[in-house]
FIKOLZA-1660 file (N, C-alpha, C; in steps of 0.1 Angstrom, whole numbers, plus 5000, padded with zeros to 4 digits):
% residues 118
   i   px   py   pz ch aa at
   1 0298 0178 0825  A  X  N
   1 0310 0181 0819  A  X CA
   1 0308 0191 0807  A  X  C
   2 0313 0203 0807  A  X  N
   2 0313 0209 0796  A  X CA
   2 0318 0206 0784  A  X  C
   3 0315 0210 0774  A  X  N
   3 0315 0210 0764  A  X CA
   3 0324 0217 0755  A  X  C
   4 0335 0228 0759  A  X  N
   4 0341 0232 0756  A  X CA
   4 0352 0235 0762  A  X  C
   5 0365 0240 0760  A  X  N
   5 0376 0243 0767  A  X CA
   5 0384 0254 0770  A  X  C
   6 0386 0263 0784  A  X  N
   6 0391 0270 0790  A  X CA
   6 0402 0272 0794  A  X  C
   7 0412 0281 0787  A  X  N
   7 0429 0279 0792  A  X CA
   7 0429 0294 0793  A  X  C
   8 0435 0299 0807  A  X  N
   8 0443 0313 0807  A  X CA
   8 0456 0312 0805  A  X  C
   9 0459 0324 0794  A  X  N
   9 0471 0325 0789  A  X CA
   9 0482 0322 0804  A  X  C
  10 0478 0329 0811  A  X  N
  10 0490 0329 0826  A  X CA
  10 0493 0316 0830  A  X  C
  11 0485 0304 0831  A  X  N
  11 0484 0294 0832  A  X CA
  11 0492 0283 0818  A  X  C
  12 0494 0291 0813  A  X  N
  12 0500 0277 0797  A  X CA
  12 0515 0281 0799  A  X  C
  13 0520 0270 0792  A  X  N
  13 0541 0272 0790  A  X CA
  13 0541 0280 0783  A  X  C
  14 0553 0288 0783  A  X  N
  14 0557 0293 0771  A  X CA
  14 0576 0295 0777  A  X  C
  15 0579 0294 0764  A  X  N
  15 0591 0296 0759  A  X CA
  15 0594 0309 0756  A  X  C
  16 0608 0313 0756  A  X  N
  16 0614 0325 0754  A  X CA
  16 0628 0320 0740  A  X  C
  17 0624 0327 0731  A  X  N
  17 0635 0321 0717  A  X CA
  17 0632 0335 0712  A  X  C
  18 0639 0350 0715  A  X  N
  18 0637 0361 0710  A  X CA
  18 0622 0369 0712  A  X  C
  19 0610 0359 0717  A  X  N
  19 0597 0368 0720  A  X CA
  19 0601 0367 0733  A  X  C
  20 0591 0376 0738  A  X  N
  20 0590 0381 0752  A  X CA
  20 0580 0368 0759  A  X  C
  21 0569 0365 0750  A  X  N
  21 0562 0352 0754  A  X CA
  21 0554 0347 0739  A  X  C
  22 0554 0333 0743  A  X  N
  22 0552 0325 0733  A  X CA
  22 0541 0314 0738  A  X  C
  23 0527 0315 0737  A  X  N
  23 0520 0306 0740  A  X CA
  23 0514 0295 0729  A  X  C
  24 0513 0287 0731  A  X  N
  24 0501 0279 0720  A  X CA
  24 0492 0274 0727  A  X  C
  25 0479 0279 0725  A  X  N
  25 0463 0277 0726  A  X CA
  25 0458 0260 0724  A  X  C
  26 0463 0256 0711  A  X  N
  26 0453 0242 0710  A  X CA
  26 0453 0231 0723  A  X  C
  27 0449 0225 0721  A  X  N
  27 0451 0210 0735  A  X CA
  27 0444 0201 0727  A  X  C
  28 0451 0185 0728  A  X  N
  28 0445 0174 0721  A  X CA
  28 0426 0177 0723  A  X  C
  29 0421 0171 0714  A  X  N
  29 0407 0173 0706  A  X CA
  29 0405 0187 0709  A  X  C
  30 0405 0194 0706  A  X  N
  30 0403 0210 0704  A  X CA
  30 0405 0210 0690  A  X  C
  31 0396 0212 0679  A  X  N
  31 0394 0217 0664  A  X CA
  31 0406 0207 0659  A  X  C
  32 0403 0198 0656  A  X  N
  32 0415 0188 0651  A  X CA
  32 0424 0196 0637  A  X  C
  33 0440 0197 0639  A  X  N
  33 0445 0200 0628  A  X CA
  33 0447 0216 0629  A  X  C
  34 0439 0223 0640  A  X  N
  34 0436 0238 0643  A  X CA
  34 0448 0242 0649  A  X  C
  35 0456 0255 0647  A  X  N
  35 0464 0254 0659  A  X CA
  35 0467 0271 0656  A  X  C
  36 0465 0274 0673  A  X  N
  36 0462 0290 0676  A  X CA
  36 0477 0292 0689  A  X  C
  37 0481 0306 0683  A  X  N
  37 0489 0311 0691  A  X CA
  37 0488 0322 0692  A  X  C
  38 0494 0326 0707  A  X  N
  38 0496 0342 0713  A  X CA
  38 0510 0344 0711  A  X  C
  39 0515 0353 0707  A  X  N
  39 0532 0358 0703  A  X CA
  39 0536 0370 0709  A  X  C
  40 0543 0372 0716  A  X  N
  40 0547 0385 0720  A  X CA
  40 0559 0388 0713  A  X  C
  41 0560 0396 0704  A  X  N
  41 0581 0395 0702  A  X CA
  41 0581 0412 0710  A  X  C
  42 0599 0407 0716  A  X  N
  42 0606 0420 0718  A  X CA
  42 0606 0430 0706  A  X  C
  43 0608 0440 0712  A  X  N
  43 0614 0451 0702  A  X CA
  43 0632 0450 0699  A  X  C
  44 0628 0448 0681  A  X  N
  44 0641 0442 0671  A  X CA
  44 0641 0431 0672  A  X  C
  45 0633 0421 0676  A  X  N
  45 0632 0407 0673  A  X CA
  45 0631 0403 0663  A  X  C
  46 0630 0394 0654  A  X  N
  46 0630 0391 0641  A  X CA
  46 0625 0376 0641  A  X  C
  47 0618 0368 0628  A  X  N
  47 0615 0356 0628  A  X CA
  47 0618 0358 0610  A  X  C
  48 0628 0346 0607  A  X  N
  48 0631 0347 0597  A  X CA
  48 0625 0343 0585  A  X  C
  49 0622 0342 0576  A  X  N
  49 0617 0340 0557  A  X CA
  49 0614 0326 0562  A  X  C
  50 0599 0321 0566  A  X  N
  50 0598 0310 0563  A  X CA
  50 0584 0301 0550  A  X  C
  51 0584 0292 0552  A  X  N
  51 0571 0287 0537  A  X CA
  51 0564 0274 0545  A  X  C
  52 0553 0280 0545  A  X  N
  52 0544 0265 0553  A  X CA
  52 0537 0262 0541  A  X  C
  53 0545 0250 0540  A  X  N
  53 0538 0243 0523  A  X CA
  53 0527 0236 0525  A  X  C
  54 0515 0237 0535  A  X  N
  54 0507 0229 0533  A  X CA
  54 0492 0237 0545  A  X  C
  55 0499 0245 0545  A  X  N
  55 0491 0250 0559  A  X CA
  55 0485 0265 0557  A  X  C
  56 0477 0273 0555  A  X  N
  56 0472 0288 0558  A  X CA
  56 0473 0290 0567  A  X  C
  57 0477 0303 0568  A  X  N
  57 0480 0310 0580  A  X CA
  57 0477 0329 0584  A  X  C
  58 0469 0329 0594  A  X  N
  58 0463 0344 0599  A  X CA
  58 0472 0346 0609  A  X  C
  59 0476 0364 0612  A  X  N
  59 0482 0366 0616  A  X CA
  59 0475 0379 0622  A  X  C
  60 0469 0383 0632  A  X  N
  60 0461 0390 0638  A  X CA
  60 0470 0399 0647  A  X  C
  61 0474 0415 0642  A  X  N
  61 0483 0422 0659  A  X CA
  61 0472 0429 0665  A  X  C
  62 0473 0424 0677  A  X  N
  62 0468 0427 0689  A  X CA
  62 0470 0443 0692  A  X  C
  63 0485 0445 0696  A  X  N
  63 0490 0457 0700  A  X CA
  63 0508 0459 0690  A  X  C
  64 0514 0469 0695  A  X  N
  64 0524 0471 0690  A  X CA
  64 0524 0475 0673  A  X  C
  65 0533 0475 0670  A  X  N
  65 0537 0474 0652  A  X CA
  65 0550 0461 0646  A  X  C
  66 0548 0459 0636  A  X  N
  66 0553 0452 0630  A  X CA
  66 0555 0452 0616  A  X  C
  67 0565 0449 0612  A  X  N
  67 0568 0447 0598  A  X CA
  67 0570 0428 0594  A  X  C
  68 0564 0427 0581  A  X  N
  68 0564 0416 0573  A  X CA
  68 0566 0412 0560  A  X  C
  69 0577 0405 0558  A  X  N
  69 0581 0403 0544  A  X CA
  69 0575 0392 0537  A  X  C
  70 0565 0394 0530  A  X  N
  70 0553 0390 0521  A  X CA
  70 0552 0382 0507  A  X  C
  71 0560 0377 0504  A  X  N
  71 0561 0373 0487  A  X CA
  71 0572 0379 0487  A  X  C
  72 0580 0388 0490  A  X  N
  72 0591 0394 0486  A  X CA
  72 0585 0413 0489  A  X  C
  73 0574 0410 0496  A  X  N
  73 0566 0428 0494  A  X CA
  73 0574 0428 0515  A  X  C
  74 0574 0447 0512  A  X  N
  74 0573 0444 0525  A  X CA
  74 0561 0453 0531  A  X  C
  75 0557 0446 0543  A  X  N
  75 0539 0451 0546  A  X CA
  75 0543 0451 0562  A  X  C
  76 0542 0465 0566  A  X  N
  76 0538 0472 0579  A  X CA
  76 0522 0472 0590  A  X  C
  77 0527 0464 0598  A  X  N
  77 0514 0462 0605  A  X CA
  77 0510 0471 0617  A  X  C
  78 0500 0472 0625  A  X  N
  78 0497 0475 0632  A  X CA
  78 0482 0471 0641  A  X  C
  79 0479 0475 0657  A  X  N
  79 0469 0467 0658  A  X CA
  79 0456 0469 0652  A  X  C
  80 0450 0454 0653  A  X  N
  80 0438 0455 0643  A  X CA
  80 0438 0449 0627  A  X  C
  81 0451 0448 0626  A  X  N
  81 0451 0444 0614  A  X CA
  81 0451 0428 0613  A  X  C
  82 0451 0424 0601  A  X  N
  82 0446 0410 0597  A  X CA
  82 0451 0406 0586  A  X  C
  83 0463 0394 0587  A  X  N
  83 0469 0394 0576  A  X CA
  83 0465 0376 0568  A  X  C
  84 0462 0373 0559  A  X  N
  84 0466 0360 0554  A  X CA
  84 0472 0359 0545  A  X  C
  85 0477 0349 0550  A  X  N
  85 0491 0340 0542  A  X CA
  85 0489 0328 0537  A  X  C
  86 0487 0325 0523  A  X  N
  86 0480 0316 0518  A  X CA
  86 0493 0305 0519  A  X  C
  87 0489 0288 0521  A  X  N
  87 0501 0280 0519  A  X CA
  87 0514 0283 0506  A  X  C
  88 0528 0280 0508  A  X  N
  88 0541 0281 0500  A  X CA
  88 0539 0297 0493  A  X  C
  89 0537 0306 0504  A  X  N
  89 0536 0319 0503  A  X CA
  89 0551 0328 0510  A  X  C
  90 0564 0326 0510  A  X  N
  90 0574 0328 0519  A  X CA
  90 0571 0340 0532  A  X  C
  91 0569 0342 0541  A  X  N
  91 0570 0354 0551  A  X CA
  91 0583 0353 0559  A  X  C
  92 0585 0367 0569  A  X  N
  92 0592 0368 0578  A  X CA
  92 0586 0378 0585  A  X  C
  93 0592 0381 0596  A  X  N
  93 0588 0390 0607  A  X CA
  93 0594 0395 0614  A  X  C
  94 0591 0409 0617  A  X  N
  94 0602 0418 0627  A  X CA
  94 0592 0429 0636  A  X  C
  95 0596 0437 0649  A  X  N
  95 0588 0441 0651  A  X CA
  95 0592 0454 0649  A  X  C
  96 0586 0465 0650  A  X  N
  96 0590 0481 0642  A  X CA
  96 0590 0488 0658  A  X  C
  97 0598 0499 0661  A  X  N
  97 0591 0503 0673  A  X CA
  97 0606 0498 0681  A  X  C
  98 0597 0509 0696  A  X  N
  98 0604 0505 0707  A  X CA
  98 0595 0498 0720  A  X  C
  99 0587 0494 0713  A  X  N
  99 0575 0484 0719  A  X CA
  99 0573 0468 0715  A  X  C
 100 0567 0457 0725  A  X  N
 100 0563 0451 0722  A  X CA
 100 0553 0450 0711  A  X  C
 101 0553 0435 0695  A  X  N
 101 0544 0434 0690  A  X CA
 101 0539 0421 0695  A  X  C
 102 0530 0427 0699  A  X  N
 102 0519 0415 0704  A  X CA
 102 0506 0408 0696  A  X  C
 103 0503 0398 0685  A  X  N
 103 0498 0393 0678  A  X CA
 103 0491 0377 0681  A  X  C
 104 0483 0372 0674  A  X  N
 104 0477 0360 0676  A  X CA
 104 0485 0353 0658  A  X  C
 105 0486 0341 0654  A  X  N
 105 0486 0333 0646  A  X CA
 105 0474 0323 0645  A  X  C
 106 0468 0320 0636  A  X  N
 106 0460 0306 0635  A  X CA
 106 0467 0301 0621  A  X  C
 107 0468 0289 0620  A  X  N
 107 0467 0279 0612  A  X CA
 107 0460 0269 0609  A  X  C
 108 0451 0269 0593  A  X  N
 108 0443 0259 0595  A  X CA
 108 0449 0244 0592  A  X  C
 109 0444 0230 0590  A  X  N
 109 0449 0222 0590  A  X CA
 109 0458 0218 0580  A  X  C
 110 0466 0208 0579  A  X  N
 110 0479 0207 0572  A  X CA
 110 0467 0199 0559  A  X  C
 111 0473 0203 0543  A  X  N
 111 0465 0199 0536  A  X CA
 111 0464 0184 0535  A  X  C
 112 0458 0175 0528  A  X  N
 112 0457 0159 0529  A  X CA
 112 0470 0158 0521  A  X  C
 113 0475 0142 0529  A  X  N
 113 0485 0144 0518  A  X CA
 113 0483 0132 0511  A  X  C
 114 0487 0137 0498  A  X  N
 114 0486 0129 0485  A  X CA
 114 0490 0114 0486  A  X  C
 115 0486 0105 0480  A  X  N
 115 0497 0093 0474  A  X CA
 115 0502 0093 0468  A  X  C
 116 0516 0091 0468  A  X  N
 116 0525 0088 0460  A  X CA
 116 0522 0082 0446  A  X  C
 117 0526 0087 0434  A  X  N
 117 0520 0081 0422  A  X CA
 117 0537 0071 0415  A  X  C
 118 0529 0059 0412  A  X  N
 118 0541 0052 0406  A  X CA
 118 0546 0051 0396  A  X  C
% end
């Protein structure tokens, strides 16, 4: 039994909600808490101002261009580039172009959460 695990993108679900395709990579016990995605968006798609309050986040474009609203900055991508987004950092996303932006996402695990103090 090997030891590690093999998924082709062609082979996984994906959904359509304004990307052209939308995969997610992880599968139960795979890097616990790890969670890796393939993203295609259309050209003029948009993902709106969001805050992952507990979570870091890489944002890796593959191909295409893209723009991203950063803290309130706005920051123009292209492939090759490599973005992090530290936790309760606000982003959004759009793609630039009359092309597909095609990117990966990882997120590392959600931080521990606290007890409640009385």
């Amino acid at each position: 039994m090997p030891r590690y695990t093999l998924r082709r993108l062609h082979k996984l679900p994906s959904r359509d909600e304004g990307l052209r395709r939308y995969t997610v990579l992880n599968t139960p016990g795979m890097l616990v808490g790890l969670s890796v995605q393939h993203e295609v968006m259309r050209p003029g798609a948009e993902a709106p101002v969001q805050v992952e309050d507990e979570r870091g986040t890489l944002v890796f474009t593959l191909s295409g261009r893209g723009v991203m609203e950063l803290d309130g900055d706005r920051v123009e991508v292209a492939a090759n580039d490599l973005v992090h987004i530290p936790p309760a950092v606000p982003y959004g996303m759009k793609t630039l172009g009359t092309s597909d932006w095609t990117y990966m996402v990882v997120q590392g695990p959600a931080a521990a959460v606290r007890a409640a103090t009385g």
